[in-house]
C-alpha positions in Angstrom: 14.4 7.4 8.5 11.9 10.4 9.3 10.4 10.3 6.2 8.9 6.7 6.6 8.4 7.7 10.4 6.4 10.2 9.3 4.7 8.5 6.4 4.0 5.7 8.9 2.2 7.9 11.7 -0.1 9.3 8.5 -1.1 5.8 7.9 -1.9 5.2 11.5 -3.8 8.2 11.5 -6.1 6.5 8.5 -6.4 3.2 10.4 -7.7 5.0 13.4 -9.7 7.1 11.2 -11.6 4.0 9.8 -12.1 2.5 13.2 -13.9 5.1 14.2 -15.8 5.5 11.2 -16.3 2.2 10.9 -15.0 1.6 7.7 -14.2 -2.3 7.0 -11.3 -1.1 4.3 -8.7 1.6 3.7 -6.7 2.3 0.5 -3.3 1.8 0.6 -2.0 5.4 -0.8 -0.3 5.1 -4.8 3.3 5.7 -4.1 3.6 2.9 -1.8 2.9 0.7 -4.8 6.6 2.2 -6.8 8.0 0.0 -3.8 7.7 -4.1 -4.7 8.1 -4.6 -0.9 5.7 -2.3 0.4 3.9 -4.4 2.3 7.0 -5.2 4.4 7.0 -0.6 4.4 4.0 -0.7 6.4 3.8 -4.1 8.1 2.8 -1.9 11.1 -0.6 -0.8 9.2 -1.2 -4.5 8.4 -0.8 -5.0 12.0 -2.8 -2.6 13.1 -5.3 -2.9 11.1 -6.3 -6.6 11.0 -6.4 -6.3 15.0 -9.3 -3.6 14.1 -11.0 -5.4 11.8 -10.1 -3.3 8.6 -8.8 -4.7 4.9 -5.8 -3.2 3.9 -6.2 -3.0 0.3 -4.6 -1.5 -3.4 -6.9 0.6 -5.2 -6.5 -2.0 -8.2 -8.6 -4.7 -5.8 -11.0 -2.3 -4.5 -11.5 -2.2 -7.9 -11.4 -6.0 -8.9 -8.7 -6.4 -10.9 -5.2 -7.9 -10.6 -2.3 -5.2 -8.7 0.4 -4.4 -11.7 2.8 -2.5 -10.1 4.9 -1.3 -13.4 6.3 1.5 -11.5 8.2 -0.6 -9.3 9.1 -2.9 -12.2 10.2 -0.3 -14.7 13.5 -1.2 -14.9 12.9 -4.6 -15.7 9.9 -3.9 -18.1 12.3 -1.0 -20.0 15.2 -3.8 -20.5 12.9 -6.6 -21.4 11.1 -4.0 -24.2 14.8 -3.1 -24.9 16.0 -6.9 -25.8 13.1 -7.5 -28.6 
């Protein structure tokens, strides 16, 4: 698909960006997170950036709390609100 092509040389992009920056940790990017397998999305980044040395991360750890992706579940959380 070009889209994710596309999408996937952007993230590239970022993980050279850090290394050369020197940045330890780069953000994974919001609308990734409407996908509940989007670490398999971008296993490349993951790749790529654990042989640089740089934490792939959710903006809900860098800022300490738990990753609640109710996008990607909000099917399930509309028919579970819809059976009470």
């Amino acid at each position: 698909m070009i889209e994710n092509g596309v999408i996937l040389a952007y993230l590239l992009r970022q993980v050279w960006f850090c290394t050369v920056f020197k940045f330890t940790e780069m953000v994974v990017e919001h609308h990734f997170m409407r996908d509940l397998k989007y670490k398999e999305r971008i296993a490349k980044v993951y790749e790529c950036t654990a042989e640089k040395g740089v934490k792939v991360i959710t903006a809900a750890e860098y800022l300490g709390r738990e990753i609640e992706m109710l996008e990607a579940r909000r099917k399930e959380i509309y028919t579970s609100n819809q059976n009470r």
